[in-house]
C-alpha positions in Angstrom: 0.0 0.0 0.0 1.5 3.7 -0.6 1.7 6.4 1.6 -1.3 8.0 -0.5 -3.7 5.2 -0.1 -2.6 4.7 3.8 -3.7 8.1 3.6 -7.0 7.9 1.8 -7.8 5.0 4.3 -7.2 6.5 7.0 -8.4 10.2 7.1 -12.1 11.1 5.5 -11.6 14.9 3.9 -14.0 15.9 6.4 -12.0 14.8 9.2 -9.0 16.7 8.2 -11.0 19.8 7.0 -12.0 19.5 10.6 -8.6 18.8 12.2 -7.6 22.5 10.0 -9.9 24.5 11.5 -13.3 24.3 9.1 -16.4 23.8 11.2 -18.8 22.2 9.1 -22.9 21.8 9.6 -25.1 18.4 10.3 -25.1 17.9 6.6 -21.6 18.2 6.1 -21.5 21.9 4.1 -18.7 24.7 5.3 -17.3 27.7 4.0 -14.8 27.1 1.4 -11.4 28.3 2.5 -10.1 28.1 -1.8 -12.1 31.7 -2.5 -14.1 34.4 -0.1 -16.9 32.4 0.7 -19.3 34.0 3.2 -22.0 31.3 2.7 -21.3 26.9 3.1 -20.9 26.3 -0.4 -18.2 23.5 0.3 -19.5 19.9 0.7 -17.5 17.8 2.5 -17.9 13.8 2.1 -16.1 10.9 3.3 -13.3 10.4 0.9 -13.9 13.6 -1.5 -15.1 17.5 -1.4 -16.7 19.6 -3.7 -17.3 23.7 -3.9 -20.6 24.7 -5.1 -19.1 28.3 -5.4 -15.3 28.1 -6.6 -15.6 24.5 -8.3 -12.7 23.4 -6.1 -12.6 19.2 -6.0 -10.5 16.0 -4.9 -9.8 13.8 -2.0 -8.1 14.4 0.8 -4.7 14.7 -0.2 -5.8 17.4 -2.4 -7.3 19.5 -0.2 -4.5 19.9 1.9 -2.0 20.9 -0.6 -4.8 22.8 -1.7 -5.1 24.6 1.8 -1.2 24.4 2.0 0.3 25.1 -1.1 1.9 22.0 -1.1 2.7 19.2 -3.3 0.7 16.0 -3.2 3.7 13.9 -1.5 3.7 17.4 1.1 0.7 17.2 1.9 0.2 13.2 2.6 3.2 13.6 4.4 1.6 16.0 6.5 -1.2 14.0 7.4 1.0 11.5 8.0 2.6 13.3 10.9 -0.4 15.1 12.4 -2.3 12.2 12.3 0.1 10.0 13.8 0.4 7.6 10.8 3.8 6.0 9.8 3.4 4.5 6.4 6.7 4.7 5.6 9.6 5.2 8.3 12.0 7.0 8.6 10.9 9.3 6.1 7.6 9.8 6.6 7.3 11.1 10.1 11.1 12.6 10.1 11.4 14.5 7.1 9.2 17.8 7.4 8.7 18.5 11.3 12.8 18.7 12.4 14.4 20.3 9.0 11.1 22.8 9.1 9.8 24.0 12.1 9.0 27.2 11.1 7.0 26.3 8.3 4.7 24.3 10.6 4.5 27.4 12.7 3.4 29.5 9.9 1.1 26.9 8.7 -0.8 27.4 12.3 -0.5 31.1 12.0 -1.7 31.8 9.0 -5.4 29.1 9.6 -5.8 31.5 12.7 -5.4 34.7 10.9 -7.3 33.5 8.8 -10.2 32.5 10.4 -9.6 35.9 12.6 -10.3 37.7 9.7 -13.1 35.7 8.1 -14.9 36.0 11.7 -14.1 40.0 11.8 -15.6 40.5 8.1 -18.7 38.4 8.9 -19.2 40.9 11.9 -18.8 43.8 9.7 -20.9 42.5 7.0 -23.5 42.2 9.9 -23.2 45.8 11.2 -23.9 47.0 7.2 -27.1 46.2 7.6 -27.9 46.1 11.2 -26.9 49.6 11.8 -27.0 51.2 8.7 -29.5 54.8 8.9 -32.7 54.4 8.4 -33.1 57.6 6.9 -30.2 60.4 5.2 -30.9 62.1 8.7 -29.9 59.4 10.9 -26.9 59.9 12.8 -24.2 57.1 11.5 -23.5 54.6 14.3 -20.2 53.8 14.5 -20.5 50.2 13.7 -21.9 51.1 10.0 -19.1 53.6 10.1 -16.3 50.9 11.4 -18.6 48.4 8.8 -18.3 50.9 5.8 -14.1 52.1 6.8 -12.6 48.2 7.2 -14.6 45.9 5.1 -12.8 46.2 1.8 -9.3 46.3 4.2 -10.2 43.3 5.9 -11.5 41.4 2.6 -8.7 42.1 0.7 -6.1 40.6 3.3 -8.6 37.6 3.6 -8.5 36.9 0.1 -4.4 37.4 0.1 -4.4 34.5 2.3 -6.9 32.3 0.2 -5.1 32.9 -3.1 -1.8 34.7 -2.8 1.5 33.5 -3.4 3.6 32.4 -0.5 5.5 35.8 -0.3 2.3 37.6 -0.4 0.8 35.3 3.0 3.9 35.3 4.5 4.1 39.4 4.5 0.4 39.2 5.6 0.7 36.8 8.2 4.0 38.5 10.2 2.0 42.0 9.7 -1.0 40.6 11.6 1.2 39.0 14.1 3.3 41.6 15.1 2.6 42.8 18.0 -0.4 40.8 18.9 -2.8 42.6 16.4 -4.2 39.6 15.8 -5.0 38.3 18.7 -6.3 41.7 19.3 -8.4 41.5 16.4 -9.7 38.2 17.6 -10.7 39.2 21.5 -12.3 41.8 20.0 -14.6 40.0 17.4 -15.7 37.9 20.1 -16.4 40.5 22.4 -18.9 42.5 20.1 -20.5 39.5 19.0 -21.3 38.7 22.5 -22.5 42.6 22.5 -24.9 41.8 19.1 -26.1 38.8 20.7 -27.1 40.3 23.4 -28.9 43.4 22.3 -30.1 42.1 19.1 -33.2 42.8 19.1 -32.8 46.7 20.1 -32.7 47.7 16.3 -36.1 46.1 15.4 -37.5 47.7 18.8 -36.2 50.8 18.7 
């Protein structure tokens, strides 16, 4: 059996779409991390997945080059090692984690940017349209303003790290994480959507 079958065997795509980060619904549909997807258009199955909205496809093995920029060899081998498999020792489990640490540091860096900014843009999207004015002599809230000033910001690094070259992600990813504007970024998406949740029905009410 080769390493890509021990794979295949192994890991279901949506197991490892999971194990990266994606949360997919009861019937298997998340948003596609291959294009800015702000809907589930990605179906995940047992030992393939398909996007509705970018026409991404393959098993397993090809959605994590895909999500890695890696080759196919890469990638099993990476499954390999954070599943705990061994198909083939020594190589197998000993090639990428010694000789590139950092790589596997950036990997993690860059899903949790990532999914920073994908949570941030579906917060501003919301504020659009929760508190846009009513009427041209409503005073702007400053969540429509905030909405209005960062979307297309925000978007466009999203999308660098969905499609960009390595260069480009890598320059995105150390700006975010130097110092701790990302995890800035990410306290404070959580803390106004516990705000929304909680008054979100003072809109419609008011």
């Amino acid at each position: 059996m080769t390493i890509y079958e021990t794979i295949k065997a192994a890991i279901s795509v949506k197991q490892a779409a999971e194990h990266y980060g994606l949360k997919a619904n009861r019937n298997g549909m998340a948003c596609c991390p291959f294009h800015n997807d702000r809907h589930p258009s990605l179906k995940l199955n047992e030992e393939y997945f398909f996007c509705f909205g970018c026409g991404a496809k393959g098993d397993v093995i090809d959605f994590v080059a895909r999500l890695f920029d890696l080759s196919s060899y890469e990638a099993a081998q990476k499954l390999a090692a954070d599943f705990g498999l061994d198909p083939k020792p020594p190589t197998a489990a000993a090639l990428p984690m010694p000789k590139h640490p950092y790589i596997r540091q950036f990997r993690e860096d860059e899903m949790m940017c990532f999914r920073t900014l994908t949570d941030y843009l579906h917060l501003l999207e919301d504020w659009k349209v929760r508190y846009a004015p009513k009427t041209p002599d409503d005073a702007l809230d400053d969540r429509f303003v905030e909405a209005c000033q960062m979307f297309d910001h925000i978007e466009y690094l999203a999308d660098i790290l969905t499609v960009g070259g390595l260069e480009e992600r890598v320059a995105v990813v150390d700006e975010l994480m130097k110092d701790g504007k990302i995890t800035f970024l990410k306290d404070y998406s959580a803390r106004k959507k516990k705000e929304v949740a909680h008054h979100g029905e003072e809109p419609e009410n008011a």
